[in-house]
N, C-alpha and C positions, 0 to 999 in steps of 0.2 A: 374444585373451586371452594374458596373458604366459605363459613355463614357466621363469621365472627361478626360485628358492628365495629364501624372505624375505630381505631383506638388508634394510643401515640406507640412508637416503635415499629420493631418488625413483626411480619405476622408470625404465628408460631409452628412449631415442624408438622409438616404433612402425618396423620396416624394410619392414611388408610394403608390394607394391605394387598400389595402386590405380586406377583411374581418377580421375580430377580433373576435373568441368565446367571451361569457360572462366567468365568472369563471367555471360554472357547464356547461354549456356547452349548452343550452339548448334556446340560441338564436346568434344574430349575429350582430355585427356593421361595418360597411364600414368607415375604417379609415388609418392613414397612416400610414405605415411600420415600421417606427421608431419611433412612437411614442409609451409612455410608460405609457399612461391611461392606468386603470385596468376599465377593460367594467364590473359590474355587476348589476344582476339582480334582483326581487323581487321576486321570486321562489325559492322553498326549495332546497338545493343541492342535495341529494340524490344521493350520490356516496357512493362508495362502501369503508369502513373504511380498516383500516390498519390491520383487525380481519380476511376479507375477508366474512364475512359473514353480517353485518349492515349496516348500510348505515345512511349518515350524515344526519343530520336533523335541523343544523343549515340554515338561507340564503346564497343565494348566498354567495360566497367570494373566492377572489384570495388566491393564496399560497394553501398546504397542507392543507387537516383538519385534525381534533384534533383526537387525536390517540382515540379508541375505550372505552366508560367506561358505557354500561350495563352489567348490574348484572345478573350473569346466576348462574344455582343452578345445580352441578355436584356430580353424585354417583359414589363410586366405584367400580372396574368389579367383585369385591367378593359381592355386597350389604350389605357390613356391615357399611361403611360410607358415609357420604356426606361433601359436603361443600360449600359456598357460594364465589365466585370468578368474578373479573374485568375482559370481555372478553379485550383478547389484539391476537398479533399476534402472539402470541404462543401455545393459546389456540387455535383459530378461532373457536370457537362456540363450543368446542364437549364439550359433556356435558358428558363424562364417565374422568375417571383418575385414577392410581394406586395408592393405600393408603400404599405400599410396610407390607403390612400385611401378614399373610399367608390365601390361598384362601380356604380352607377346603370346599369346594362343594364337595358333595357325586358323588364321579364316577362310571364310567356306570356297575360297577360290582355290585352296591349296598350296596355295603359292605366298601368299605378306603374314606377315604375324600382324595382330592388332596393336597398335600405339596409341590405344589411350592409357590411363591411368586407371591400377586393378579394381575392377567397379563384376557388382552383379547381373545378372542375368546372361542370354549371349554377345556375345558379338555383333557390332555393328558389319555390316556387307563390306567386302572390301572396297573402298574408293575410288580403282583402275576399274574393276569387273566392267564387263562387256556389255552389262545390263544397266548399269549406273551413267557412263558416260557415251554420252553419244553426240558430243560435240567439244569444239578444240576446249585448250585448259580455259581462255577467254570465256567462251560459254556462247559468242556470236555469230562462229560458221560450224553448220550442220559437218558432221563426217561424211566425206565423199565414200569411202569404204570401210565396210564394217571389220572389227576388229573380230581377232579368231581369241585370243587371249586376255586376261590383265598382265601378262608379260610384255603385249604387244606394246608399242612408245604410240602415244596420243599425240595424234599431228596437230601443227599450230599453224595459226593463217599462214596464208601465201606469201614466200620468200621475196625478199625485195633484189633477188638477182633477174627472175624473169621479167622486171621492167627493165631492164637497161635498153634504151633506142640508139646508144653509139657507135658507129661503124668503124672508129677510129681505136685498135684495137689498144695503142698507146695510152689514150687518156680515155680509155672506158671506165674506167673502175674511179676516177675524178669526175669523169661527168653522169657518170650514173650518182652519185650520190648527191648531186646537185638538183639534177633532176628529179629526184625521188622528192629531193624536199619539197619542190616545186610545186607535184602535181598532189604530193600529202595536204602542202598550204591548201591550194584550190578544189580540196577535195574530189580530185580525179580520180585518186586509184581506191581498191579494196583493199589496200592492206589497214589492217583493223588490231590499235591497238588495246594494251590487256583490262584497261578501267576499269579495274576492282578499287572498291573505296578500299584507303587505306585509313590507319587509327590517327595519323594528322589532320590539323584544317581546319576549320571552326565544325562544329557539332552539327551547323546547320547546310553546312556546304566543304564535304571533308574532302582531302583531297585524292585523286586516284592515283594506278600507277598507269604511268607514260610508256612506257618498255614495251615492245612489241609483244605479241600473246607467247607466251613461254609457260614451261612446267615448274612448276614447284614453290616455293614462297616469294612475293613478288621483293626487288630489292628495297636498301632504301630509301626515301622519300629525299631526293633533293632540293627540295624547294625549302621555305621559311613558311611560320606559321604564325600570325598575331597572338601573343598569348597575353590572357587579363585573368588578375585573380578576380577573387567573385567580389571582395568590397570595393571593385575599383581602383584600387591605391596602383597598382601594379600594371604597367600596359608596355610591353616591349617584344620586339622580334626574335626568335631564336630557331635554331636551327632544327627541323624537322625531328633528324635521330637523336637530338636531345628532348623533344618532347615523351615525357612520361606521364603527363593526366590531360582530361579532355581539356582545350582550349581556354573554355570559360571556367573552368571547375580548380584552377591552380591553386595555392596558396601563397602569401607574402608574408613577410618575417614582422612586418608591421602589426601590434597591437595596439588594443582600446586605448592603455593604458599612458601611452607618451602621448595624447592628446588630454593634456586635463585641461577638459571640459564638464560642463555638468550634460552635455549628450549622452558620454561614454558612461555615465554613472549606474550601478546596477538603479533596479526597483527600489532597493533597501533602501538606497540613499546613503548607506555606511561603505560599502568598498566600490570598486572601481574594477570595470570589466578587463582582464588578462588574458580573452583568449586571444590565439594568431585571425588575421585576416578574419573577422569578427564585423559579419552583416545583420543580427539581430537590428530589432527596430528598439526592442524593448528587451532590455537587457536584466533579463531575470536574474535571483541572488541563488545558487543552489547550495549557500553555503547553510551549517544550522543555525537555529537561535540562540538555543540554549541558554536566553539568559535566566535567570532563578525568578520565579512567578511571585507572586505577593502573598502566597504560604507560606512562603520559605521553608521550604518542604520538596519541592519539584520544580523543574525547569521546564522552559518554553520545548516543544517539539518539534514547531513549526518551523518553514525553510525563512531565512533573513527578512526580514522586514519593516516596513517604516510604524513608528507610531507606540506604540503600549502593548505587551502582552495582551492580549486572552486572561481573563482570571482563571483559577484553577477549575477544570472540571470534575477532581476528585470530589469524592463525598464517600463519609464514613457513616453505617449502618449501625452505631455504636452507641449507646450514651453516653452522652459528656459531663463529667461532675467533675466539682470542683475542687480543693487538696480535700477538704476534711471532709467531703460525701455530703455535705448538706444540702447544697444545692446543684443543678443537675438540668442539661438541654436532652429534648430527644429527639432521635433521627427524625429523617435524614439531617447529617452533619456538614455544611460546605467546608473543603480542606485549608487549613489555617484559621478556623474560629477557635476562639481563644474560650478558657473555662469560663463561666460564667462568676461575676464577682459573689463576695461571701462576706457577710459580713461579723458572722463569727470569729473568735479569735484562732488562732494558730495551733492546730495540733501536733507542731513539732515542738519535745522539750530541748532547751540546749544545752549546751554541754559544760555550762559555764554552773550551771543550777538555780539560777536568777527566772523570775516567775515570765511567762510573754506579754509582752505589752504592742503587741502587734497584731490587725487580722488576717484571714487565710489568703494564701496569696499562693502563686506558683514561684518555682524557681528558689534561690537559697535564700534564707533567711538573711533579714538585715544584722549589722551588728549589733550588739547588748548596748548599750546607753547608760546602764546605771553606774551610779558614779560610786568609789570605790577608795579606798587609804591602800597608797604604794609607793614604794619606796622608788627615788633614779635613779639613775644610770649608775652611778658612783658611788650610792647609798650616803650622800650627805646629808637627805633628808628626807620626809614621809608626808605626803597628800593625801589628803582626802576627797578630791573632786576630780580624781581621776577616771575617764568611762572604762568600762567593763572590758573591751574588747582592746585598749591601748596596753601592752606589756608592760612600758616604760618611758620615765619621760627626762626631760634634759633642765636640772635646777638653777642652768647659768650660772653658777659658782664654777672659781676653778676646778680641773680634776682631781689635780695633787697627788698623781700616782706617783711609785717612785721609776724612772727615765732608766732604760737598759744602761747608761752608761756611768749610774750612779754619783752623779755626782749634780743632778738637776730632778727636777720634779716637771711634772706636766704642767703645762702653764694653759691648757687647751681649754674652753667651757665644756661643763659636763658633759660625756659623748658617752656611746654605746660604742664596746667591742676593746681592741689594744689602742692603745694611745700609737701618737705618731713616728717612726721611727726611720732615718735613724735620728736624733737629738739636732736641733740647729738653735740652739738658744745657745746665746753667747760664755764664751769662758770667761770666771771668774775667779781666775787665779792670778796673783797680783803678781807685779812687775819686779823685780829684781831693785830698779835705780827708782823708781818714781813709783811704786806703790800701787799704782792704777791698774784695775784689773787686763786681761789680755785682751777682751772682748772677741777673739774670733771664734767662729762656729768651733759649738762643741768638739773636742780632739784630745787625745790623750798625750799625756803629757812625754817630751815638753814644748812647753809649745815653741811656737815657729817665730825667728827676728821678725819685727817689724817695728813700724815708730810708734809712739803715741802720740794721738786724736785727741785727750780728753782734754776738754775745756777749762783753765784752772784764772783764777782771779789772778790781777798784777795791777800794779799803783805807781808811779811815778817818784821820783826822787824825794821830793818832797814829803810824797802823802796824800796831794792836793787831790788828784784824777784817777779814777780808777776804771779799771775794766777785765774783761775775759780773752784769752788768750790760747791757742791748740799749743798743746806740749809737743814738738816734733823732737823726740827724744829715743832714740832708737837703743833697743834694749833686748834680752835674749830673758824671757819668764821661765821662774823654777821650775 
């Protein structure tokens, strides 16, 4: 326990001195509490691996060791496979496993092989044996006589030929079965049928089998069975031996989601529930948040949700100063506070060599400001109230370059970089009959028939009237 007096920061490292295991454990160094040498030794580890049964056999060394990888050689509990396997911690050493086979050892009657699936320990008793059963497959009439074997066939209730009452030997075999039904209606006779629940039927009332008491898996289930998924949506009849889940427990192909509504809406309030047949009340969001916290620095962690982040829970143990070190918060730091302001000037010089006229601040400096003599674009002329950080600027004079096609000039205001190309300022090379330049987009010569457009004055017989007039005067330029 420290005896410092509160102070700002963190408290300072532990001096007292301790003992220190080695890694394995298996010696001991006298050293100080906070400190964070790793003591190890020149002795085998021998710890006990992540298998629970091996043990490490590398040297010494700090941290975990390496997860378990001898090679163990495992049989299964019927003996009919093997296999060769990485012990790990799921294994831990046993050297038996189920090969999900069927285990066919001969059971203790000598006579059936076992037919469950290869599992440990023995064998269940065989099913026929002499000792197990002792009443028909039904389970409701006692055995009149005892069986010598499980070879022996297990009798099942009373035939329905010993009822027949007709004397008529013709239509005995028609009226006995008339009669049987008769007296089965008005429950007159013994015969006793097999009423094992079968897996149809509602959950709470399943149905049995009808079949009179017989050996071995009872047939199908003739009847129909009301089947309802669980949201409701779904209620319709089908047939027995297409029932494959319990009654009330089906599924429909119907989700949350073609109901938009605000019911089906998760918790978040941003998505909308997708799963099938979907009976929540409250339809929680399991998707993440993730959106970015108000440090900007880390993300939300939590599952979807309505409303504002959490602010950050981080905090840095660190102290915060500001660019130049003058000023300065101390821990604990909450994550995204910012340096504290400074109001000293900038201790970055730049690269320009102009003095700073700025205070400390974080992040890149603003630009130079001081004003400066530079020439533009085209060097037709030189300023002096140009800021420091501008390269160049545009004098609004024309450019006056001379045109790739030599025979024009840039007519563009001052610009940076090549002028425009290729040339579309008019030809002026003169007309053959009429003088007038060609005027079409720049083209090497010669240029191309066409009339002339230009405008030329004309006056009337006299002299009196005068006006402008287009020369339509078609002509072939030098």
């Amino acid at each position: 326990m420290h005896s410092f007096l509160c102070h700002p920061g963190p408290c300072p490292d532990c001096s007292v001195m301790v003992e220190k295991p080695c890694g394995c454990g298996s010696t001991k160094q006298i050293v100080k509490c906070s400190t964070d040498i790793e003591i190890i030794c020149t002795s085998v580890c021998n710890k006990i691996l992540n298998c629970g049964i091996h043990q490490c056999k590398s040297v010494c060394h700090s941290g975990n060791c390496t997860p378990c990888r001898e090679a163990i050689i495992q049989e299964c509990y019927c003996n009919k496979q093997g296999r060769k396997v990485i012990c790990s911690a799921e294994i831990s050493g046993c050297l038996r496993y189920c090969c999900e086979d069927i285990c066919e050892k001969i059971l203790s009657c000598g006579n059936h092989k076992c037919q469950e699936k290869c599992h440990d320990g023995p064998c269940d008793p065989c099913a026929r044996d002499v000792s197990v059963v002792h009443s028909c497959p039904c389970g409701k009439t006692p055995l009149e006589k005892a069986r010598a074997s499980c070879r022996d066939p297990i009798p099942c209730c009373p035939d329905l030929v010993r009822f027949c009452i007709h004397t008529d030997k013709v239509n005995c075999r028609l009226y006995k079965i008339f009669e049987v039904i008769k007296r089965l209606v008005r429950g007159e006779m013994g015969i006793v049928i097999c009423g094992k629940s079968l897996t149809c039927g509602q959950p709470s009332l399943p149905h049995t089998c009808r079949e009179l008491c017989h050996n071995g898996n009872c047939p199908p289930c003739p009847l129909t069975t009301v089947v309802r998924c669980r949201c409701g949506h779904m209620d319709k009849e089908v047939s027995c031996s297409k029932v494959t889940t319990k009654a009330d427990d089906a599924r429909c192909e119907k989700n949350a989601l073609k109901n938009m509504v605000l019911l089906f809406k998760r918790t978040c309030g941003k998505h909308r529930c997708n799963q099938r047949c979907c009976i929540e009340i409250e339809h929680f969001c399991p998707l993440p948040c993730n959106h970015q916290l108000s440090c900007g620095q880390h993300r939300c962690e939590r599952t979807c949700h309505s409303g504002r982040c959490p602010p950050c829970i981080e905090t840095s143990f660190e102290e915060l100063h500001c660019e130049c070190g003058t000023n300065v918060l101390y821990p604990p730091i909450p994550c995204g506070t910012k340096p504290p302001s400074c109001d000293e000037p900038c201790s970055r010089p730049r690269e320009c060599g102009h003095d700073v006229n700025h205070t400390c601040h974080t992040g890149p400096c603003p630009h130079c400001t001081v004003l400066c003599k530079k020439w533009c674009h085209g060097h037709h002329e030189q300023r002096s109230a140009i800021p420091c950080h501008q390269e160049t600027f545009s004098c609004g004079l024309p450019c006056g370059k001379q045109m790739p096609c030599g025979r024009h000039k840039c007519n563009k205001p001052c610009h940076d970089g090549p002028c425009q190309t290729p040339c579309r300022q008019p030809c002026n090379i003169p007309r053959d009959l009429c003088g007038h330049p060609c005027g079409k987009p720049c083209h090497d010569p010669p240029c191309p028939e066409s009339s002339c457009k230009q405008n030329v004055p004309v006056t009337c017989v006299c002299g009196v009237q005068k006006g402008s007039r287009t020369l339509y005067r078609r002509s072939r330029g030098v």
